[in-house]
C-alpha positions as CSV (number, residue, x, y, z in Angstrom):
1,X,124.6,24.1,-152.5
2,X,123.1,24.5,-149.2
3,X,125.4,23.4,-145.8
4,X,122.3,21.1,-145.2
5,X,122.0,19.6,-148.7
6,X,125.8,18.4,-148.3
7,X,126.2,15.3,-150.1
8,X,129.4,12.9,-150.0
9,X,130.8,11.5,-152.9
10,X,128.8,8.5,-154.5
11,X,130.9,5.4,-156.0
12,X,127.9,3.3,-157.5
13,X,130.8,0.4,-158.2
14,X,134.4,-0.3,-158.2
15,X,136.7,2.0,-160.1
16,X,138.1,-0.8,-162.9
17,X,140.8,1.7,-164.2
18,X,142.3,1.6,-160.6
19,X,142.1,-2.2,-159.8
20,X,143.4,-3.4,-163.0
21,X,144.1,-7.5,-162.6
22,X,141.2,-8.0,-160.8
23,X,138.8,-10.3,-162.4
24,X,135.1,-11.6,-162.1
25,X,135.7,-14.3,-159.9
26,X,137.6,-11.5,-157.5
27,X,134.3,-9.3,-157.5
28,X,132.2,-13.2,-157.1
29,X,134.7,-13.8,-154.2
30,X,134.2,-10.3,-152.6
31,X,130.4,-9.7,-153.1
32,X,129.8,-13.5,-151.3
33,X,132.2,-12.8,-148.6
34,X,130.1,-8.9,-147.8
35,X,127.1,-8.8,-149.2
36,X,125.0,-10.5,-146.3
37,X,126.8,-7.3,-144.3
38,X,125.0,-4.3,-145.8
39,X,122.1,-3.5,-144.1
40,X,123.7,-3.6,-141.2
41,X,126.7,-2.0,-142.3
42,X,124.1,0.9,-143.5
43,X,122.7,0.8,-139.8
44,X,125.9,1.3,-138.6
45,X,127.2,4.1,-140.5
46,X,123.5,5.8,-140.0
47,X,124.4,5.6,-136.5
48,X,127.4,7.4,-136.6
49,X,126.2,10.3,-139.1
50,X,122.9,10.8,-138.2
51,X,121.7,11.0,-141.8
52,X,120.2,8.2,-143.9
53,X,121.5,10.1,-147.1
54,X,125.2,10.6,-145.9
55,X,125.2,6.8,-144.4
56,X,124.1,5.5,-148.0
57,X,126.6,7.6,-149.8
58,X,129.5,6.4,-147.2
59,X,128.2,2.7,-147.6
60,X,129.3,2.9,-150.8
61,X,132.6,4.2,-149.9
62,X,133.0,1.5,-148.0
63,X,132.4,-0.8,-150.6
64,X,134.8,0.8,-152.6
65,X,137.6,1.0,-150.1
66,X,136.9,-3.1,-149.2
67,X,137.0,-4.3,-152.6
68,X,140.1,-2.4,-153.3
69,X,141.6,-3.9,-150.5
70,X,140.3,-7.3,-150.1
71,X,143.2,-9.5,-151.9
72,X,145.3,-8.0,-148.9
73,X,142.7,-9.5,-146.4
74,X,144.5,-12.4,-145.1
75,X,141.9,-13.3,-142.6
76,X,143.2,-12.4,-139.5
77,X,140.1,-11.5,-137.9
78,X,136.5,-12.3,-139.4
79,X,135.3,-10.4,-142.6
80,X,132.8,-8.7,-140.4
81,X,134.9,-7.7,-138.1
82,X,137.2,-6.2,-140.9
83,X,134.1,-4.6,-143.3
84,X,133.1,-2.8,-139.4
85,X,136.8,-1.4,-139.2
86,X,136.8,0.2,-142.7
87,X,133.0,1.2,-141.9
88,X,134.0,3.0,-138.5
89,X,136.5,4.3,-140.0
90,X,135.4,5.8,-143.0
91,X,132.3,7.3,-140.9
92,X,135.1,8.9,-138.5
93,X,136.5,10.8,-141.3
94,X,133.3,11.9,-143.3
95,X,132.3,13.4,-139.4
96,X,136.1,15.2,-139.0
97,X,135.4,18.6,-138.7
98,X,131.5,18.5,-139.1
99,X,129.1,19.6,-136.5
100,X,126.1,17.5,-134.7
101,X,123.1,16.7,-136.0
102,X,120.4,17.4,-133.6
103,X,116.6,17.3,-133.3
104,X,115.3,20.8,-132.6
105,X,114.6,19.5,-128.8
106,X,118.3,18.7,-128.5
107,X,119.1,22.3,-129.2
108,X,118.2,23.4,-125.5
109,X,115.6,25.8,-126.0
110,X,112.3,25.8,-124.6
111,X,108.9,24.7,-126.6
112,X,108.1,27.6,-129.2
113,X,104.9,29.7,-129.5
114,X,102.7,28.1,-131.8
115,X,101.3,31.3,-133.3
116,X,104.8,32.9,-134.0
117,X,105.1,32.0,-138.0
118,X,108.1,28.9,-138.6
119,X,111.4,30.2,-139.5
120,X,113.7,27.5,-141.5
121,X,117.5,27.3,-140.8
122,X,119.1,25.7,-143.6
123,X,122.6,26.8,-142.4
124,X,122.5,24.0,-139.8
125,X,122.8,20.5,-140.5
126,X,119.6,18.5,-138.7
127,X,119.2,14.6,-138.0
128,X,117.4,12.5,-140.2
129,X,115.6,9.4,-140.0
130,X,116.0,6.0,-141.4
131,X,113.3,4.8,-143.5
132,X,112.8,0.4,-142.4
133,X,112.8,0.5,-146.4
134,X,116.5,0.9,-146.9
135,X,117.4,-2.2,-145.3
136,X,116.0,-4.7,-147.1
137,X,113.8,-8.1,-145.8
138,X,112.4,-7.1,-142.7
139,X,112.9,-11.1,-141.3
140,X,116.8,-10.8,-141.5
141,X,117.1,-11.1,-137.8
142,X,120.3,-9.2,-137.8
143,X,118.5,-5.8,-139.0
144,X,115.9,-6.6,-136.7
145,X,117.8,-6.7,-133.5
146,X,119.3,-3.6,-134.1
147,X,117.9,-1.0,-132.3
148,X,117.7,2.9,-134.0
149,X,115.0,4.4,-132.8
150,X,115.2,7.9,-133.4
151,X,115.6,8.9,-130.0
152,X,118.3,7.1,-129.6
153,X,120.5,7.9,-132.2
154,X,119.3,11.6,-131.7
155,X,120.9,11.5,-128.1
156,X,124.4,10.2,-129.7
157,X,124.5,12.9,-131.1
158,X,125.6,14.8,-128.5
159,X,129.1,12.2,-128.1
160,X,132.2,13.0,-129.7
161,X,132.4,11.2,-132.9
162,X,135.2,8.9,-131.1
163,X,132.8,8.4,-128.1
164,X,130.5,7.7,-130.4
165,X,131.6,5.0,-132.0
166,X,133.0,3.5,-128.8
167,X,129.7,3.1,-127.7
168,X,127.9,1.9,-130.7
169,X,130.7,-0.9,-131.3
170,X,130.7,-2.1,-127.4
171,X,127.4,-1.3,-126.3
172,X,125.2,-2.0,-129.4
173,X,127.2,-4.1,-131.4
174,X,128.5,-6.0,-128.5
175,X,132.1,-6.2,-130.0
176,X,135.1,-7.0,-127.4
177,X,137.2,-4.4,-125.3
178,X,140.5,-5.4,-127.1
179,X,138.5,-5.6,-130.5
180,X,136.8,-2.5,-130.3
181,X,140.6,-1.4,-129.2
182,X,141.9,-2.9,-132.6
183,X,139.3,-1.4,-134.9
184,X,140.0,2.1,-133.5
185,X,143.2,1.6,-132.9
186,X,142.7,2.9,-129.4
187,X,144.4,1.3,-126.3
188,X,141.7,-0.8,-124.2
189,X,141.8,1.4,-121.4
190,X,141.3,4.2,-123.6
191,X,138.4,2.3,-124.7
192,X,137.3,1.9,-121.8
193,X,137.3,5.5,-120.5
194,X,135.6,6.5,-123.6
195,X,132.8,4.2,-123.1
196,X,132.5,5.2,-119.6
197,X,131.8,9.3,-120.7
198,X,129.6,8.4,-123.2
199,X,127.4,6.1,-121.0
200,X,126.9,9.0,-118.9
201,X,126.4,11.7,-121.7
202,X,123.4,9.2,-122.3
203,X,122.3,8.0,-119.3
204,X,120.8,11.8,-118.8
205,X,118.7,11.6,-121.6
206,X,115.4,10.0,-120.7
207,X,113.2,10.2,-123.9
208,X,112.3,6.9,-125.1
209,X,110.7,6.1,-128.6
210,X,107.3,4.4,-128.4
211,X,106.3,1.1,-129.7
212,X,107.7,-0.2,-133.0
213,X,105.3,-0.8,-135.9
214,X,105.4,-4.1,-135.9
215,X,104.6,-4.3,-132.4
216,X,101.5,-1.7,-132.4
217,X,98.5,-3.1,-130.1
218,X,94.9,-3.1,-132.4
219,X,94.2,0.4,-130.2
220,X,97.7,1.6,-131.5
221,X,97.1,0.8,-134.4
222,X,93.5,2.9,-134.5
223,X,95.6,5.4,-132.9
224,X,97.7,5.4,-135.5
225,X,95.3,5.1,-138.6
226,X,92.9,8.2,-136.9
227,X,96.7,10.6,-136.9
228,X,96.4,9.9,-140.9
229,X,92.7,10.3,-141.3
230,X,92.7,13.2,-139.6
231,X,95.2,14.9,-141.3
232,X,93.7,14.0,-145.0
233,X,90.3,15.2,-143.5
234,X,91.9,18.6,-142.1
235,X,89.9,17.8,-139.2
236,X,92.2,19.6,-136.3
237,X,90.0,18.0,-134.0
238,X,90.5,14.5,-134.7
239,X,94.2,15.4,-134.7
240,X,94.4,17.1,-131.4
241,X,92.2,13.5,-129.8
242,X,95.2,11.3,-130.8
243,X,98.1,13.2,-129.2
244,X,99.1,13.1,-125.4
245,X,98.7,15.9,-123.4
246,X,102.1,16.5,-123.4
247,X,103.2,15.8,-126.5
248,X,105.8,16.9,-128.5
249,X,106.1,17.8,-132.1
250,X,109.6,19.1,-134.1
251,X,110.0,19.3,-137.8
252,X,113.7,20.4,-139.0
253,X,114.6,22.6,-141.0
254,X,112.7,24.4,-138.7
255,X,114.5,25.3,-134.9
256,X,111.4,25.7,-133.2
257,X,109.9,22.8,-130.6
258,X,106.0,22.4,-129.9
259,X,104.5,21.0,-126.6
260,X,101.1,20.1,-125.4
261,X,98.3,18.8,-127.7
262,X,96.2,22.2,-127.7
263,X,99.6,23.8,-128.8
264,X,100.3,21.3,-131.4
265,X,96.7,21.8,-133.3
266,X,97.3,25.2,-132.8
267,X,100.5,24.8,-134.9
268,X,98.4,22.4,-137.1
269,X,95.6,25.3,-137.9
270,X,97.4,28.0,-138.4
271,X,100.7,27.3,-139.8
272,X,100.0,23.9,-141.6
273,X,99.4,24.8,-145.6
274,X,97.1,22.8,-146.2
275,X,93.2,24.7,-145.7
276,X,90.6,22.2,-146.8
277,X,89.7,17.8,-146.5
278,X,91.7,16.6,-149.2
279,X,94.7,18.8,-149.2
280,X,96.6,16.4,-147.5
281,X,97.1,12.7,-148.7
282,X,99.0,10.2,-145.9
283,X,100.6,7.0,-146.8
284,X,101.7,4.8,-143.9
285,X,105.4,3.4,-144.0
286,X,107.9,2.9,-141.3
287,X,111.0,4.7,-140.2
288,X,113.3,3.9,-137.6
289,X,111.5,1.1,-137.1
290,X,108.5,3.4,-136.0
291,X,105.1,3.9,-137.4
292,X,105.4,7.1,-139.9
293,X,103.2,8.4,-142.6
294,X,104.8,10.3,-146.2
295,X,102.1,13.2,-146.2
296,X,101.5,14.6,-149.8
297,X,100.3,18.3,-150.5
298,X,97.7,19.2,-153.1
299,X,99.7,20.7,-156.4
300,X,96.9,21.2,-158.8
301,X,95.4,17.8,-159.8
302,X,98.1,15.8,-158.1
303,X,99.6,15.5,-154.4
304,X,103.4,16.0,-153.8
305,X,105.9,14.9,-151.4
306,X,105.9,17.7,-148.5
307,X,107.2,15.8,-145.1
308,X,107.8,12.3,-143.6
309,X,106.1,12.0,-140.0
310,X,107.8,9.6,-137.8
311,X,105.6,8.8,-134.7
312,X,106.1,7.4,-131.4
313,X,102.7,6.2,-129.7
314,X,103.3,5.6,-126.3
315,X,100.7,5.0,-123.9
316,X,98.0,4.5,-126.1
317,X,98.5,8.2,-127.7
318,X,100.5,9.9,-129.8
319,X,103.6,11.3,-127.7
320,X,105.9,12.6,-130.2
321,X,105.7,13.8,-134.1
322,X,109.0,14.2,-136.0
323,X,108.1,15.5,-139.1
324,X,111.1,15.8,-142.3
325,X,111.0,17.2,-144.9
326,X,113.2,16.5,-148.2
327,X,112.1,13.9,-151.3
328,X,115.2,12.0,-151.0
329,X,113.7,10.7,-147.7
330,X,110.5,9.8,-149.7
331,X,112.6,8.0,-152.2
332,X,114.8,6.4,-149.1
333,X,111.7,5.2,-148.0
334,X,110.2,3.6,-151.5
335,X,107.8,5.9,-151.5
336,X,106.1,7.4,-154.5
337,X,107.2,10.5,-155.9
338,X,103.9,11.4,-157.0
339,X,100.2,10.5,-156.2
340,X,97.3,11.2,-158.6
C-alpha cells in the first residue's frame, strides 16, 4: 500500500460481541443524544487531519469509542462537549507520529517551470479537500458557520497537532479556556501559550480563499461556468481569460507549484492529457465550501474520474486552482463514477 493511500481502520457500527447487555433502546438513546453532532464532528476531525478520507474513517472511531462508553456518561458536561473530547482526542492519536499534510505551495519552493514534465511523489502524504457533499443539508446552520476553506486548514498544517487543536477548539469552535483545558487535559495557561504560538504561526500566512459558492456574484458565476467550458472545449484560450494574472495552480501528488496565467495554460497545453474538444467532461460541485468542478477524461466511449478542481475566484477571476486527484474524493463528493 502506498504511504499516501494510508487508510485507518473503518468500524461501520458498534462491535455487539464487545458491548454485550446493551440493548436497542441503548443504541435509540445514543444515536438521539449524537447524531445532530456529525457533520460537524466530521468538520472537525477534517480539520485536524487534513484529509476528508482519514476524518471519515476516524468519525467512525469516534462513534465507536462514544457508544461504548456512553452508559458511563453521567453528564457532567454537555454531550457535545464530551463527543468533541473523544473527537480531539482520537484525531491526536491517529496524527502521533505522522507527518503534515501540505499543499505543494506550503512546501517552500518557488513556482515550477511549466515545460519541465510533472513528477508525482506518492511517498508524501498531501492535503485533501472536503467535498460540501459529506456533510449533509447544506441549511443546518451549524455546518454552515464553520469555516474550512482550504486555505485555511492548509496553513494549520504547519501547527503541531497539540497547537492545532488548541486553536481549532478556542478560536473556531469558540470553546472556554478552562474547557478547552479539560478536553486536552492541558493546564489553562498551557492553553493559553499554545494558542498564543499558533496564532502567530498563522498570522504569517496571508492567502485567503475566494468567494464561497453560494455567495458567487452573476459575473462569478460566468467566471466560473467559462473555467469548465473551456476545459471540455480544450480551448487553452478561454482558460488562460478566466485566471488572474497571478494566479496559482497546484495539483498533489505532484510537488511542483504554477504561477501566472501564461504559465498555467502553458502547463494546460502541454502537460494536460487531454488533446482534443471533448476529451474533458466538467461537472460543477462544491468543496470546501468553494466552487469546484470533477473533470472526467475520455476512456474509450465513456469519461472517467481523473481530478477534483477546487477554485477560489477572487476579484472577479480565477486566483487559485487546486486540482486532486483520487476517486474516493469523487465518491466523497456524490459524484458519479462514470459518465457516458
Amino acid at each position: 500500500m502506498r504511504k499516501s493511500d494510508r487508510r485507518l481502520t473503518r468500524s461501520n457500527r458498534p462491535d455487539r460481541r464487545r458491548t454485550k447487555g446493551r440493548n436497542m433502546t441503548d443504541e435509540r438513546s445514543f444515536e438521539a443524544a449524537t447524531s445532530s453532532y456529525r457533520a460537524e464532528l466530521l468538520v472537525h476531525c477534517y480539520r485536524m487531519l487534513g484529509s476528508a478520507t482519514d476524518a471519515e474513517d476516524v468519525l467512525q472511531e469516534v462513534y465507536l469509542r462514544a457508544w461504548k462508553a456512553f452508559h458511563r456518561f453521567e453528564g457532567r458536561s454537555s454531550v457535545r462537549t464530551w463527543m468533541y473530547r473523544i473527537a480531539t482526542n482520537t484525531c491526536l492519536s491517529a496524527l502521533d507520529g505522522q507527518s503534515r499534510r501540505p499543499l505543494p505551495t506550503g512546501l517552500g519552493t518557488e513556482a515550477a517551470d511549466p515545460r519541465i514534465p510533472v513528477v508525482a511523489d506518492d511517498e508524501r502524504l498531501w492535503l485533501q479537500p472536503l467535498p460540501d457533499a459529506l456533510l449533509g443539508d447544506p441549511s443546518d446552520a451549524v455546518v454552515v458557520r464553520e469555516n474550512v476553506g482550504l486555505a485555511m486548514v492548509a496553513a494549520m498544517q504547519d501547527l503541531p497537532a497539540s497547537q492545532r487543536a488548541v486553536l481549532i477548539l478556542r478560536d473556531v469552535l469558540a470553546f472556554h479556556a478552562d474547557e478547552t483545558a479539560g478536553l486536552l487535559d492541558m493546564t489553562v495557561a498551557g492553553v493559553n501559550s499554545a494558542l498564543a504560538r499558533a496564532r502567530k504561526t498563522m498570522g504569517e500566512h496571508t492567502r485567503r480563499d475566494g468567494r464561497r459558492a453560494d455567495r458567487l456574484t452573476e459575473h462569478e458565476q460566468s467566471v466560473f461556468d467559462e473555467f469548465c467550458r473551456a476545459f471540455a472545449d480544450h480551448d487553452v484560450d478561454g482558460v488562460v481569460g478566466v485566471l488572474a494574472s497571478d494566479a496559482v495552480w497546484e495539483m498533489p501528488p505532484f510537488p511542483g507549484w504554477y504561477q501566472g496565467a501564461a504559465e498555467i495554460g502553458e502547463l494546460t497545453e502541454n502537460q494536460c492529457p487531454a488533446a482534443a474538444p471533448g476529451d474533458l467532461k466538467m461537472v460543477p460541485t462544491v468543496s470546501n465550501g468553494l466552487p469546484a468542478a470533477g473533470m472526467y477524461m475520455r476512456d474509450g466511449e465513456v469519461w472517467r474520474p481523473f481530478q477534483l478542481d477546487v477554485i477560489s475566484i477572487a476579484d472577479g477571476a480565477v486566483a487559485h486552482v487546486a486540482a486532486f486527484f483520487g476517486e474516493d474524493l469523487f465518491r466523497l463528493a456524490g459524484l458519479p463514477a462514470v459518465l457516458t
